[in-house]
N, C-alpha and C positions, 0 to 999 in steps of 0.2 A: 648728729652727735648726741650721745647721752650725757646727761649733766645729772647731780644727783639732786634730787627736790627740797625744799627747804618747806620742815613740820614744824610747825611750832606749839610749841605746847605753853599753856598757859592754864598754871595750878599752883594756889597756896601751899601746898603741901612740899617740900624740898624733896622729901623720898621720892614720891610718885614723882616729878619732873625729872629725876634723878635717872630714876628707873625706864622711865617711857625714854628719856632720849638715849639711852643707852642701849634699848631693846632696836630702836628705830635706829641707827647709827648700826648696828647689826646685822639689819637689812637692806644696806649702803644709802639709807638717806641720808640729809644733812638735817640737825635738829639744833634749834634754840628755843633757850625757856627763859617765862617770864613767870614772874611771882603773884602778879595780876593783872587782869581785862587792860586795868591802867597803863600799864607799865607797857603792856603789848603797844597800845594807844599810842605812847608814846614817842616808841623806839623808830629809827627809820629802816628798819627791819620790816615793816609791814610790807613795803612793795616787793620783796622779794621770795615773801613765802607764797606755798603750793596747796597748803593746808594747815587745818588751826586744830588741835586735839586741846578743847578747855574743858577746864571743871565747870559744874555748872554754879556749884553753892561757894563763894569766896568771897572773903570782907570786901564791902564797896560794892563794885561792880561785879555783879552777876553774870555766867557765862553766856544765859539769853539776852540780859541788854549788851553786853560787848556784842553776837551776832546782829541784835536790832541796828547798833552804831557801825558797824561795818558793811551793813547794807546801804542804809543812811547815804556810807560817804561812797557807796558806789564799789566798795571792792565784794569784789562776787567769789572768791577762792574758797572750796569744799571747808564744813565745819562741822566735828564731831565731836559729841561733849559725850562728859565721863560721869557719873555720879555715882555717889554712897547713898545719898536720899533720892532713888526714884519715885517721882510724883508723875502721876500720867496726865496731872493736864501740864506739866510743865514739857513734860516729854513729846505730848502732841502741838504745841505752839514754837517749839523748838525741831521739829520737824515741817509743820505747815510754811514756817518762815526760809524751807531747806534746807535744812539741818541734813549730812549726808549719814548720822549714826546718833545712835543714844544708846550709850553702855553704861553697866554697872558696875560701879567696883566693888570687891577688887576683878579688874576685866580680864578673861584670860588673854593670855600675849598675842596667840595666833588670832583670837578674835580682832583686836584691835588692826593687826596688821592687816586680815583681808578688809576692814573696814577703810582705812587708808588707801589700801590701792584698789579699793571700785571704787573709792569717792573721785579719784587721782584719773582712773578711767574715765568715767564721765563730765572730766572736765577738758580731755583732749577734743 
């Protein structure tokens, strides 16, 4: 039986979260958004997502130590970050760590969604 996957998007920005879950909800996922790394941290929303689409640059917690703490505590589900400031050693430590994408925004919409679903793929 198919169930729809649950994205979560976790970004300071209200438009972009706005936008991604609206675009993702589109293409029959289930999406929740969090304002930051923290707040994902927090919720008990963590065990039941499929995938993370964060920003990488956000007060506090940065999208690479959120993936760093989510390793940590052992949850392994696909993580694709988004950025306005591409830096390639952040991009390459964020992918060594398996990062499943590193986009720039603004990202276009079809990019983002094959990026989701081959991440989504190789984690069946």
């Amino acid at each position: 039986m198919d169930y729809p996957r649950t994205i979560a998007i976790v970004d300071d920005d209200g438009s972009v979260r706005s936008a991604m879950s609206f675009l993702l909800r589109s293409y029959g996922y289930h999406s929740i958004t969090f304002e930051s790394a923290e707040e994902f941290l927090r919720s008990s929303s963590v065990q039941d997502v499929s995938c993370v689409v964060s920003d990488v640059k956000m007060p506090g917690m940065t999208g690479v130590e959120l993936q760093h703490c989510l390793i940590a505590a052992g949850r392994r589900f696909p993580i694709i970050f988004m950025t306005a400031f591409p830096e390639e050693n952040v991009k390459l430590r964020a992918l060594s760590a398996g990062a499943h994408g590193f986009l720039t925004k603004p990202c276009d919409p079809q990019s983002l969604i094959d990026c989701v679903e081959t991440a989504l793929q190789a984690e069946k």
